[in-house]
VOKEZA-158219 format. One line per field, with one value per atom (N, C-alpha, C): residue number from 1; atom name; x negated, y negated, z negated. Coordinates in Angstrom, 3 decimals, always signed. Layout:
<rs>
n: (NUM, ...)
atom: (CA, ...)
u: (X, ...)
v: (Y, ...)
w: (Z, ...)
</rs>
This chain:
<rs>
n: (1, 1, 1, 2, 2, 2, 3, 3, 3, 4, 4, 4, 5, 5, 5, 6, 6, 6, 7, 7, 7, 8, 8, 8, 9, 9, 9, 10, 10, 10, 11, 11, 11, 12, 12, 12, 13, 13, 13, 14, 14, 14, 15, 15, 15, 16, 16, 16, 17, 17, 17, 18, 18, 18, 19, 19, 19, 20, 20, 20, 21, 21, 21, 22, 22, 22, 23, 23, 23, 24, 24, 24, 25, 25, 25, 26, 26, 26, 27, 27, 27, 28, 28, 28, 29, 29, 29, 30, 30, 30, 31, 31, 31, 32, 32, 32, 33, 33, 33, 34, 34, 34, 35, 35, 35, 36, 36, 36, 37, 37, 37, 38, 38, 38, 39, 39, 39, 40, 40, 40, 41, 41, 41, 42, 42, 42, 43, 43, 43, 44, 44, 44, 45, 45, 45, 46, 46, 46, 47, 47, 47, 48, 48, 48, 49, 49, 49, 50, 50, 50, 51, 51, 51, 52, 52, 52, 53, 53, 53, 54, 54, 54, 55, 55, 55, 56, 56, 56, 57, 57, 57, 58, 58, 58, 59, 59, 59, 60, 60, 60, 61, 61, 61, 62, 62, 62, 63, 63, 63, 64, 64, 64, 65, 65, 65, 66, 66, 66, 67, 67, 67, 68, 68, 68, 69, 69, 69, 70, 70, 70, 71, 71, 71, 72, 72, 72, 73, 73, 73, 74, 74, 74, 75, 75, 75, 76, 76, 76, 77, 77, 77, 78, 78, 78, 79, 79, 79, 80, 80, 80, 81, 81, 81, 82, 82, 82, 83, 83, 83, 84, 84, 84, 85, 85, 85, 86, 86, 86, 87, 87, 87, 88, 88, 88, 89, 89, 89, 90, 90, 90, 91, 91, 91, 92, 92, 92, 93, 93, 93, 94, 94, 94, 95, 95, 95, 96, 96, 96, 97, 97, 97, 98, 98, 98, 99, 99, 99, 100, 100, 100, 101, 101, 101, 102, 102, 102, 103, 103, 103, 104, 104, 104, 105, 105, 105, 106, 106, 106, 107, 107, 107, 108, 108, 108, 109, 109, 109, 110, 110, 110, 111, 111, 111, 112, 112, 112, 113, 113, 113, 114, 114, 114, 115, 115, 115, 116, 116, 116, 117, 117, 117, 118, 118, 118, 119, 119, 119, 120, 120, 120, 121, 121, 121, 122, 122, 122, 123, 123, 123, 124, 124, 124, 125, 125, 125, 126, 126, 126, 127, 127, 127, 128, 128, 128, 129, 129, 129, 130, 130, 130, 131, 131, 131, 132, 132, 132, 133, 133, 133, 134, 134, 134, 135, 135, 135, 136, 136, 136, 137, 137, 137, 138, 138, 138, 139, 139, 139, 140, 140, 140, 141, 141, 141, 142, 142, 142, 143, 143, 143, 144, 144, 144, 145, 145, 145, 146, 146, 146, 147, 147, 147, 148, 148, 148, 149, 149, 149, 150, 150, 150, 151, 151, 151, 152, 152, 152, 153, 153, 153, 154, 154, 154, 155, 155, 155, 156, 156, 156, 157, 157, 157, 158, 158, 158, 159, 159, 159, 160, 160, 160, 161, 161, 161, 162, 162, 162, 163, 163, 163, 164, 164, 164, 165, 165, 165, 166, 166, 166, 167, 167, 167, 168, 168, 168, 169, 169, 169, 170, 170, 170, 171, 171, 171, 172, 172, 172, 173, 173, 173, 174, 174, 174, 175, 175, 175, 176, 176, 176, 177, 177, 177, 178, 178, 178)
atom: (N, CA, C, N, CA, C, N, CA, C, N, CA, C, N, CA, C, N, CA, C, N, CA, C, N, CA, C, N, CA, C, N, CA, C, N, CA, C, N, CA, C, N, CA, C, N, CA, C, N, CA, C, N, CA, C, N, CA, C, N, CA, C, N, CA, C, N, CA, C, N, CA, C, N, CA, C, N, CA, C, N, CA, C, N, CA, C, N, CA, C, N, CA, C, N, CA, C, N, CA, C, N, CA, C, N, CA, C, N, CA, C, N, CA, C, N, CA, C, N, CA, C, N, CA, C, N, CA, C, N, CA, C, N, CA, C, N, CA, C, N, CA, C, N, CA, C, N, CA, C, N, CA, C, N, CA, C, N, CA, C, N, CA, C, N, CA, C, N, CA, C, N, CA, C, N, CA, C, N, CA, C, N, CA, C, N, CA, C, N, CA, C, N, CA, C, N, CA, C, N, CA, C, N, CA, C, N, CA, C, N, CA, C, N, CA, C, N, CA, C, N, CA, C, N, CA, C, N, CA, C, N, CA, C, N, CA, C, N, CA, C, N, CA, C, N, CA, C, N, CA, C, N, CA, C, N, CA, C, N, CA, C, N, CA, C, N, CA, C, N, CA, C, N, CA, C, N, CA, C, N, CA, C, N, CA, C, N, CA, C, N, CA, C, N, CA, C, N, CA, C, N, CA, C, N, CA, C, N, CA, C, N, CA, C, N, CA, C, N, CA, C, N, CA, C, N, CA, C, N, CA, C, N, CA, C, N, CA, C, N, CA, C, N, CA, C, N, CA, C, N, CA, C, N, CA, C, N, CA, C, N, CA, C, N, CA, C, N, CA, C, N, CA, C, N, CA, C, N, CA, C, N, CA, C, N, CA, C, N, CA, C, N, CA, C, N, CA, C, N, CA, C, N, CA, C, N, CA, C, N, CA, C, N, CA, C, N, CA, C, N, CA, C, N, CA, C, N, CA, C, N, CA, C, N, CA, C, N, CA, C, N, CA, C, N, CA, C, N, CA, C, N, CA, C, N, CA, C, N, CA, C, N, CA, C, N, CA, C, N, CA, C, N, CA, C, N, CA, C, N, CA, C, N, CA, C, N, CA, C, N, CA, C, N, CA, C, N, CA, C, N, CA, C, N, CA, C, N, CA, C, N, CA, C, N, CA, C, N, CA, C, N, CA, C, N, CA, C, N, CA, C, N, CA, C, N, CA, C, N, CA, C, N, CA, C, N, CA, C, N, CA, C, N, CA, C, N, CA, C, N, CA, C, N, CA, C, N, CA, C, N, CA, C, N, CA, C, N, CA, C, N, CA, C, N, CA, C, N, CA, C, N, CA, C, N, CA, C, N, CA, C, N, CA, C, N, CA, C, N, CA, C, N, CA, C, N, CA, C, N, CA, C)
u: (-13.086, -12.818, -11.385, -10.465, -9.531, -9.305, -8.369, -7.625, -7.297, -7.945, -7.463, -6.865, -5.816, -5.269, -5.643, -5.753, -6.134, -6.007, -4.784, -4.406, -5.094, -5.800, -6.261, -8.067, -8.343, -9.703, -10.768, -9.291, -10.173, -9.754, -9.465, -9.800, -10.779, -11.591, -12.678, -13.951, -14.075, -15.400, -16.804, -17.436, -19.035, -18.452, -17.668, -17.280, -17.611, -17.459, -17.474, -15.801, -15.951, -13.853, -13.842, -12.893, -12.539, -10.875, -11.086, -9.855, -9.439, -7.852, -7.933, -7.006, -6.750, -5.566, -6.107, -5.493, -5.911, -6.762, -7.391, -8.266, -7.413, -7.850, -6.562, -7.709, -9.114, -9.610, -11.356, -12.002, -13.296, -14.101, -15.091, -15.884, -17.221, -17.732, -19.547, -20.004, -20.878, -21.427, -22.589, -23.409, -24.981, -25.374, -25.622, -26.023, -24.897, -23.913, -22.848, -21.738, -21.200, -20.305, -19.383, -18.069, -16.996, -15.630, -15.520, -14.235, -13.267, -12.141, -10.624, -9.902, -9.514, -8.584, -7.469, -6.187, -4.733, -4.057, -3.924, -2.941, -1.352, -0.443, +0.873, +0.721, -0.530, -0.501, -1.512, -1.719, -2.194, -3.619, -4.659, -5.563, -7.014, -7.831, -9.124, -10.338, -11.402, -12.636, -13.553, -14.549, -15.673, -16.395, -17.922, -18.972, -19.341, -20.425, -21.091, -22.471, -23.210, -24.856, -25.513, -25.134, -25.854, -25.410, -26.427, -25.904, -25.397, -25.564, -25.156, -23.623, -23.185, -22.137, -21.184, -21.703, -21.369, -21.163, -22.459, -22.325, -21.005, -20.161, -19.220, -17.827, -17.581, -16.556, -16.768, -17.888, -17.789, -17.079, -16.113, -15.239, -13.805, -13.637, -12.596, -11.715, -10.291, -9.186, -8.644, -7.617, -6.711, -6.369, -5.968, -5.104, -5.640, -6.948, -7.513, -7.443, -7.167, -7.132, -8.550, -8.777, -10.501, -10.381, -11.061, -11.481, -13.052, -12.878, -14.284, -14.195, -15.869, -15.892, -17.170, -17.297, -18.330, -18.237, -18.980, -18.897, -18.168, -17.448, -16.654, -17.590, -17.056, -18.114, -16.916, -16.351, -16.246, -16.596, -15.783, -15.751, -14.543, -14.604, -13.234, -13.068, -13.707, -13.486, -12.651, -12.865, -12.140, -10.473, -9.933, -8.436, -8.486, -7.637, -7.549, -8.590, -9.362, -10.745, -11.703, -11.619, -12.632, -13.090, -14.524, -14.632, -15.324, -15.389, -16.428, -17.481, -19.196, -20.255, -20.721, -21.946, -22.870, -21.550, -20.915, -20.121, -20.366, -19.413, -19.895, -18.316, -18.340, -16.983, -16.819, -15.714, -15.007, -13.838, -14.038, -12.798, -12.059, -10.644, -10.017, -8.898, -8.144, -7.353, -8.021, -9.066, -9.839, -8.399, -8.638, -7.624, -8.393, -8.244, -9.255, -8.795, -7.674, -6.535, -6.421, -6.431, -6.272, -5.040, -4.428, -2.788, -2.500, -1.455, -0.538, -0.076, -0.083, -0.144, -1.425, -1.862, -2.306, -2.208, -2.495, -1.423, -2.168, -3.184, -4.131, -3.691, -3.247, -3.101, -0.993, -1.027, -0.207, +0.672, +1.719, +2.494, +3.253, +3.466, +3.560, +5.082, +5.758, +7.187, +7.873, +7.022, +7.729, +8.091, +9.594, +9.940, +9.290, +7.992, +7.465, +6.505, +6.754, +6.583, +7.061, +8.685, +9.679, +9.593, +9.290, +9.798, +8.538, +7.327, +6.353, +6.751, +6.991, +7.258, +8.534, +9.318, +10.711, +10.572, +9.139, +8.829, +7.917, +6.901, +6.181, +6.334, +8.056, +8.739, +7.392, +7.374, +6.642, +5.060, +4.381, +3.455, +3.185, +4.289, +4.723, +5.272, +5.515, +6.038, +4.765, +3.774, +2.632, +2.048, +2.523, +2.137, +1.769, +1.002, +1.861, +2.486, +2.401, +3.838, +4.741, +4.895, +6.575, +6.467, +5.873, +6.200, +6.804, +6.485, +6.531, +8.201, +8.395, +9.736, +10.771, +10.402, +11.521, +11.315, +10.274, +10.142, +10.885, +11.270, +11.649, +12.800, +13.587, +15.071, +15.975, +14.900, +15.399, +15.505, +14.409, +14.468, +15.943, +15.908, +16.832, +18.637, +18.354, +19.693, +19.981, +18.988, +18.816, +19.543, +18.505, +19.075, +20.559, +20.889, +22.675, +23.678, +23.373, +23.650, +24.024, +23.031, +22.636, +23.564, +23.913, +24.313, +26.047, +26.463, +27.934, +28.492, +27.904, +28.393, +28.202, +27.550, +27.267, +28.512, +28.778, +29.778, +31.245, +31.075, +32.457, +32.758, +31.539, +32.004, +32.232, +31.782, +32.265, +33.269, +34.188, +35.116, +36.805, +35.915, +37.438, +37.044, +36.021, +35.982, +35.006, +35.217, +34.754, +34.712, +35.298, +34.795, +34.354, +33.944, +33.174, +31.946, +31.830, +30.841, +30.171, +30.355, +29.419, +29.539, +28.747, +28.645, +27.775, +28.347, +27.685, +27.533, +26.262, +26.318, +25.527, +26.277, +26.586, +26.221, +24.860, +24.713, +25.522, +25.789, +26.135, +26.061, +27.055, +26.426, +27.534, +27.098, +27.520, +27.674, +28.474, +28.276, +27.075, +26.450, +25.480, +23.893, +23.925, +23.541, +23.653, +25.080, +25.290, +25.237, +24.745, +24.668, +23.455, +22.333, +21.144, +20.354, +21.355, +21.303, +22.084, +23.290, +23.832, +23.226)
v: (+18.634, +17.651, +17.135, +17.136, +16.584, +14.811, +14.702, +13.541, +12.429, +11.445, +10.125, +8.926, +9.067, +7.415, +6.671, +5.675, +3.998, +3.357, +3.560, +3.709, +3.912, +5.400, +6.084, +5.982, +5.200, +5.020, +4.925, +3.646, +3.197, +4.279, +5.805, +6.909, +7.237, +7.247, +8.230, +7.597, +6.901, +5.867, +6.489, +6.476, +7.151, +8.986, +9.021, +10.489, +10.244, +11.299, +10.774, +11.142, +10.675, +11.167, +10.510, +11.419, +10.844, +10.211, +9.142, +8.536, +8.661, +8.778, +8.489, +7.200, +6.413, +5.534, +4.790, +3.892, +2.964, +2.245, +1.829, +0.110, -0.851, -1.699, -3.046, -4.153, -3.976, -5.279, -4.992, -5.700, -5.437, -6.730, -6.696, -8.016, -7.493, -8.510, -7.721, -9.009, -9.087, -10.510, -10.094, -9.574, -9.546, -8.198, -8.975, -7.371, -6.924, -7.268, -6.870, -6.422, -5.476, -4.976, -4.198, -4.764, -4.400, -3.932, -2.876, -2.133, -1.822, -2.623, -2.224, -1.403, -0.003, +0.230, +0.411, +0.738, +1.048, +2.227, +2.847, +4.063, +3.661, +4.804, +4.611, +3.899, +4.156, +3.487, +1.776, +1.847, +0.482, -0.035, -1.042, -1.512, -0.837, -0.158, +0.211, -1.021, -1.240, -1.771, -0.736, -0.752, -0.169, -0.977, -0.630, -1.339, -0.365, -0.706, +0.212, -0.442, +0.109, +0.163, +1.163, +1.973, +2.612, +1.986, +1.610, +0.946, +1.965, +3.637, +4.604, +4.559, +4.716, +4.711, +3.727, +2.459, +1.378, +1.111, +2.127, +1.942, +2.723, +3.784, +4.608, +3.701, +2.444, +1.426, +0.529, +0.402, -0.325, -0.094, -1.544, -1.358, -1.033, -0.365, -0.060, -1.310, -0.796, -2.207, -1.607, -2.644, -2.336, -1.080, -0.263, +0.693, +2.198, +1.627, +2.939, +3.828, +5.302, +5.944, +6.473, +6.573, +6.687, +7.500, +8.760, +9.291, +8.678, +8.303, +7.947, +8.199, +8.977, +9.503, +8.846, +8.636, +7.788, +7.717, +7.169, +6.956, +5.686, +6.338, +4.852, +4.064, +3.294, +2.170, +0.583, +0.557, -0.459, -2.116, -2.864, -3.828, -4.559, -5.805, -6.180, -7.182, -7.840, -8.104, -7.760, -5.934, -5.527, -5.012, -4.682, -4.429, -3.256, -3.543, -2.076, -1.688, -3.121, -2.903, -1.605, -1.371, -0.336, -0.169, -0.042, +0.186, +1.176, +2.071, +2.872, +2.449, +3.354, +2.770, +3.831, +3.662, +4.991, +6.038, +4.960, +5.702, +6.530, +7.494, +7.904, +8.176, +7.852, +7.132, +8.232, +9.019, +9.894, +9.178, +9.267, +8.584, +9.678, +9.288, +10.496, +10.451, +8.870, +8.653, +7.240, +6.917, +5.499, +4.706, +3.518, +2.631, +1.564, +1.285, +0.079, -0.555, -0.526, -1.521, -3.172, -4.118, -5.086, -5.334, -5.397, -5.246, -6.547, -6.708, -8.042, -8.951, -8.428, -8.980, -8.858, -9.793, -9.957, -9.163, -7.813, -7.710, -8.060, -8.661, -8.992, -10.300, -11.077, -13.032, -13.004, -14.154, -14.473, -14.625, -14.096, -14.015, -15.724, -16.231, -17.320, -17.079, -17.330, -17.330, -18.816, -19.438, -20.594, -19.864, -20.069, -20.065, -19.386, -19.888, -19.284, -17.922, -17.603, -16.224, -15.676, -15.442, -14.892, -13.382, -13.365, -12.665, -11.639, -12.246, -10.588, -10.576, -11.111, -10.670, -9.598, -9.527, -9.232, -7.757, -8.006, -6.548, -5.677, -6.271, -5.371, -5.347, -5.165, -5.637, -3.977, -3.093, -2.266, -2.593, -2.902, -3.972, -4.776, -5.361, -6.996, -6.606, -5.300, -5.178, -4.143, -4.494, -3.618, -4.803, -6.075, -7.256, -7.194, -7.336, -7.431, -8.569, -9.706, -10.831, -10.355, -9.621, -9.546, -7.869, -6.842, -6.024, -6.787, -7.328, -7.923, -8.686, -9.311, -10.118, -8.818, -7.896, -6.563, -6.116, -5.550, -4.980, -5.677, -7.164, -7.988, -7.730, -7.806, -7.882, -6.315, -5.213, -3.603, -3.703, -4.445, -3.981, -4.876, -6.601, -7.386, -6.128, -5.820, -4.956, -3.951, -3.094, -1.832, -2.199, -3.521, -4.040, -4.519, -5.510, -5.906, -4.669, -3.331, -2.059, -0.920, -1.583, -0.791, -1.656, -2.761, -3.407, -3.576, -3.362, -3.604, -2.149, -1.033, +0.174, +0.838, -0.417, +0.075, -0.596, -1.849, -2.598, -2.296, -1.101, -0.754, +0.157, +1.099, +2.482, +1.978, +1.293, +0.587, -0.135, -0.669, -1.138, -0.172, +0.589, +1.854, +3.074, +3.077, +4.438, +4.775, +4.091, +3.957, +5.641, +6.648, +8.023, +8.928, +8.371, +9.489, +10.110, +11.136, +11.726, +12.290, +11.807, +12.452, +10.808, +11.048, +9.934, +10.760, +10.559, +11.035, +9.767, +10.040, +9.250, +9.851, +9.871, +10.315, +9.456, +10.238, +8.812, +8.593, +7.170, +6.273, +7.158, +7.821, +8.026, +7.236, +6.349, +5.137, +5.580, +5.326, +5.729, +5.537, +4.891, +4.417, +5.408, +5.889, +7.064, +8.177, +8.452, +9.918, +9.755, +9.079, +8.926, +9.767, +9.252, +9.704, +10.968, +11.318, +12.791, +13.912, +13.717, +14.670, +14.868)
w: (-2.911, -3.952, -3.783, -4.758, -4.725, -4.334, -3.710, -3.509, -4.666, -5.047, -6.294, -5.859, -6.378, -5.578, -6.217, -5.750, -5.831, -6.975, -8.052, -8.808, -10.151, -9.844, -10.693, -10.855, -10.147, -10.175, -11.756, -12.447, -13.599, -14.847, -14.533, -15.453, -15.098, -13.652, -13.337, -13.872, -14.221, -14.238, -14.431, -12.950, -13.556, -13.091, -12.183, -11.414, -9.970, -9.580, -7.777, -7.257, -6.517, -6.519, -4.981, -4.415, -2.989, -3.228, -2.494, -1.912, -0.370, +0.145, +1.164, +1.336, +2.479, +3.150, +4.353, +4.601, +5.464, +5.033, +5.902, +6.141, +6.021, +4.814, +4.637, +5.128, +4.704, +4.953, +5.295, +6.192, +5.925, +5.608, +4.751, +4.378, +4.627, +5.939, +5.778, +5.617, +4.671, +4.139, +4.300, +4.794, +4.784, +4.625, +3.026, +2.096, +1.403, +1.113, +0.784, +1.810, +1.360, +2.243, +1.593, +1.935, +1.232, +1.951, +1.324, +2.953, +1.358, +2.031, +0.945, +1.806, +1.118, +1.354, +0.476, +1.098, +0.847, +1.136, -0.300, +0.032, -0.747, -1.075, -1.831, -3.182, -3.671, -5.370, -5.025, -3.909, -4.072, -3.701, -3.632, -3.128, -4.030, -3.355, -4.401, -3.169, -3.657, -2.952, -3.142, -2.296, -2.074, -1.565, -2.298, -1.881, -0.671, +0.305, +1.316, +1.057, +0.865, +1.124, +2.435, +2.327, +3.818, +4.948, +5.980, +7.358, +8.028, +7.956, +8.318, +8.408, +7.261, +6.598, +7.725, +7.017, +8.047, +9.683, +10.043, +11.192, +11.708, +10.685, +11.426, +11.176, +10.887, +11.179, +12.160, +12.491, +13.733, +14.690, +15.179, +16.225, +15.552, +14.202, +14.326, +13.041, +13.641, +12.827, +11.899, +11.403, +10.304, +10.753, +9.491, +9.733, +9.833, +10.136, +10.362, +8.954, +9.403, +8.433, +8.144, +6.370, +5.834, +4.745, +4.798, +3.213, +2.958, +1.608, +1.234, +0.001, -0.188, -1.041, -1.882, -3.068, -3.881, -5.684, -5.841, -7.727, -8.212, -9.133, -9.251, -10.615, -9.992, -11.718, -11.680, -13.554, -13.354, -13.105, -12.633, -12.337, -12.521, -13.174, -13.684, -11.883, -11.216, -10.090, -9.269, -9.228, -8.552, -8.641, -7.492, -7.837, -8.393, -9.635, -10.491, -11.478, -11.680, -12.210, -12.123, -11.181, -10.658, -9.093, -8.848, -7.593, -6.885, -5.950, -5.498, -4.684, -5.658, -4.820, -4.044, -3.826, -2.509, -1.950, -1.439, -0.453, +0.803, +0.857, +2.500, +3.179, +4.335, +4.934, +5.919, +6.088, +6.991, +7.759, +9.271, +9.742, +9.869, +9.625, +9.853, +11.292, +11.242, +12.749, +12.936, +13.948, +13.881, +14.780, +14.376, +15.266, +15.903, +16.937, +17.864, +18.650, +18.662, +18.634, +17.930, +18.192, +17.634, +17.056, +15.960, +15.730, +15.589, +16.447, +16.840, +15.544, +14.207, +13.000, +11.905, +11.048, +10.086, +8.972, +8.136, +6.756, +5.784, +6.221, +4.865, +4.375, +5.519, +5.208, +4.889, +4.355, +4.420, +5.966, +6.683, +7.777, +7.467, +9.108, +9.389, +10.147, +8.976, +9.903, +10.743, +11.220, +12.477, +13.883, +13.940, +15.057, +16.300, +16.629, +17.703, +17.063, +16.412, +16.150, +15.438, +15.796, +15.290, +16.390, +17.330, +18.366, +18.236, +17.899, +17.430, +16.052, +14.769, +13.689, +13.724, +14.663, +14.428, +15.377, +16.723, +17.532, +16.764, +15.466, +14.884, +13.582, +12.797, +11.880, +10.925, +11.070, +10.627, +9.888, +10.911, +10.689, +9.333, +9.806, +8.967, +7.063, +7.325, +5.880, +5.545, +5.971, +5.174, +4.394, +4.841, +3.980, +2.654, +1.646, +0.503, +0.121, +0.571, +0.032, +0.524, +1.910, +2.291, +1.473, +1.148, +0.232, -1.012, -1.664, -3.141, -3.088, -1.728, -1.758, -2.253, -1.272, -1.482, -2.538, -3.302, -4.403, -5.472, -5.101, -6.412, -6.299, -4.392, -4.889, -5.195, -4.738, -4.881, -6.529, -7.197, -8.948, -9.378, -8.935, -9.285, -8.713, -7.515, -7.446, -7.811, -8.664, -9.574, -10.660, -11.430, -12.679, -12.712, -11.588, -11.699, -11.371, -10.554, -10.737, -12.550, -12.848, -14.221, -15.020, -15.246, -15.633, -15.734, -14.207, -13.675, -14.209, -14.115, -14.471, -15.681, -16.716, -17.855, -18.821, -18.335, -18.342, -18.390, -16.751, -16.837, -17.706, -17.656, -18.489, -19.863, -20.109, -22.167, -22.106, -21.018, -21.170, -20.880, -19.817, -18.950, -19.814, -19.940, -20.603, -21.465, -22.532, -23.839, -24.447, -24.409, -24.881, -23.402, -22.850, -21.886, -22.216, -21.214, -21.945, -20.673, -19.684, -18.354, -17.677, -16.969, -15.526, -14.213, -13.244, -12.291, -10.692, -10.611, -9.399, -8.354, -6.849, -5.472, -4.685, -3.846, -2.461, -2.063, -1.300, -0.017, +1.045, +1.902, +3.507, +3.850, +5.044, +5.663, +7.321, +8.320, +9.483, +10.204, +9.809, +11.102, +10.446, +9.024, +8.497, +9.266, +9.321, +9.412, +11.313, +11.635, +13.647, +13.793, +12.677, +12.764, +12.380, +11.576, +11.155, +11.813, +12.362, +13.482, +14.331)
</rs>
C-alpha cells in the first residue's frame, strides 16, 4: 500500500491508507485513545481501539518513528479534518528515550533553560510555535525579496527580457562541502 501524507487524508475518506512519521503526541484517556502523528505535510490523529495495537507503544516517546495503517473517516475535530480508525501500528525506529524538550507544549525560554534549549536546538524547532516564527519570517523575507528586485528591474531596466537568479555560496558553506 502506498504511503499518504498527513495532508492528504481528507481526499481518502472511507479508504484504508497508510501513513508514516513520528509520534508528536499520545492521549490515553480510558477508552479513548489517541496517537498524533507528524510527517513533512503536517499533524494527522488516530483513534486506537485494539489494546493490541496499543500495547505495541508502550514505553515508547516522542519521535518514535510509526507506519499506521487504518480507515480514514471524517471528523471536523480533527487536524486536517480527517482521522484514522481500526488502526494497526508498525514501529518502525522505537525511541525510549525521554527527550530533554517538550515539542508538543509551548517551549519556555527563561534564562535557566537557555543552555538545553540552545544543546537540543534540533529538538526545539520540531516545535510548532518555534516552526511557525520561521515560517513567518522566511515568507516575510521572500516577499521583501520579490519586491526589492521587482522594483529594481522596472526602474534600471525597464526593457529586459531575462532575469536570472544564482545561489549564495558563502565561506562558511563552501568549508562544509570541500
Amino acid at each position: 500500500m502506498a504511503r499518504t501524507l498527513t495532508h492528504e487524508l481528507s481526499a481518502h475518506v472511507g479508504e484504508t491508507v497508510t501513513i508514516e512519521g513520528w509520534l508528536h503526541k499520545k492521549r490515553l484517556l480510558g477508552g479513548l485513545n489517541f496517537i498524533t502523528l507528524r510527517d513533512r505535510g503536517g499533524l494527522a490523529q488516530t483513534k486506537i481501539d485494539n489494546k493490541d495495537e496499543l500495547e505495541k507503544l508502550r514505553g515508547l516517546q516522542v519521535g518514535t518513528v510509526l507506519a499506521l495503517t487504518g480507515t480514514v473517516v471524517a471528523d471536523e475535530r480533527a487536524p486536517g479534518g480527517a482521522e484514522l480508525h481500526d488502526v494497526s501500528v508498525s514501529v518502525l525506529v522505537p525511541v525510549t528515550d525521554e527527550p530533554p524538550i517538550e515539542i508538543d507544549k509551548p517551549l519556555d525560554h527563561k534564562s535557566e533553560n537557555l543552555d538545553t534549549l540552545f544543546e537540543h536546538r534540533v529538538l526545539g524547532l520540531r516545535n510548532l510555535q518555534e516552526t511557525a516564527i520561521f515560517q513567518r519570517f522566511l515568507k516575510f523575507r521572500l516577499l521583501l525579496k520579490r519586491r526589492l528586485v521587482s522594483t529594481c528591474a522596472d526602474k534600471i531596466l525597464p526593457n529586459s527580457t531575462r532575469q536570472s537568479y544564482y545561489p549564495v555560496l558563502r565561506k562558511v558553506a563552501l568549508r562544509y562541502f570541500a
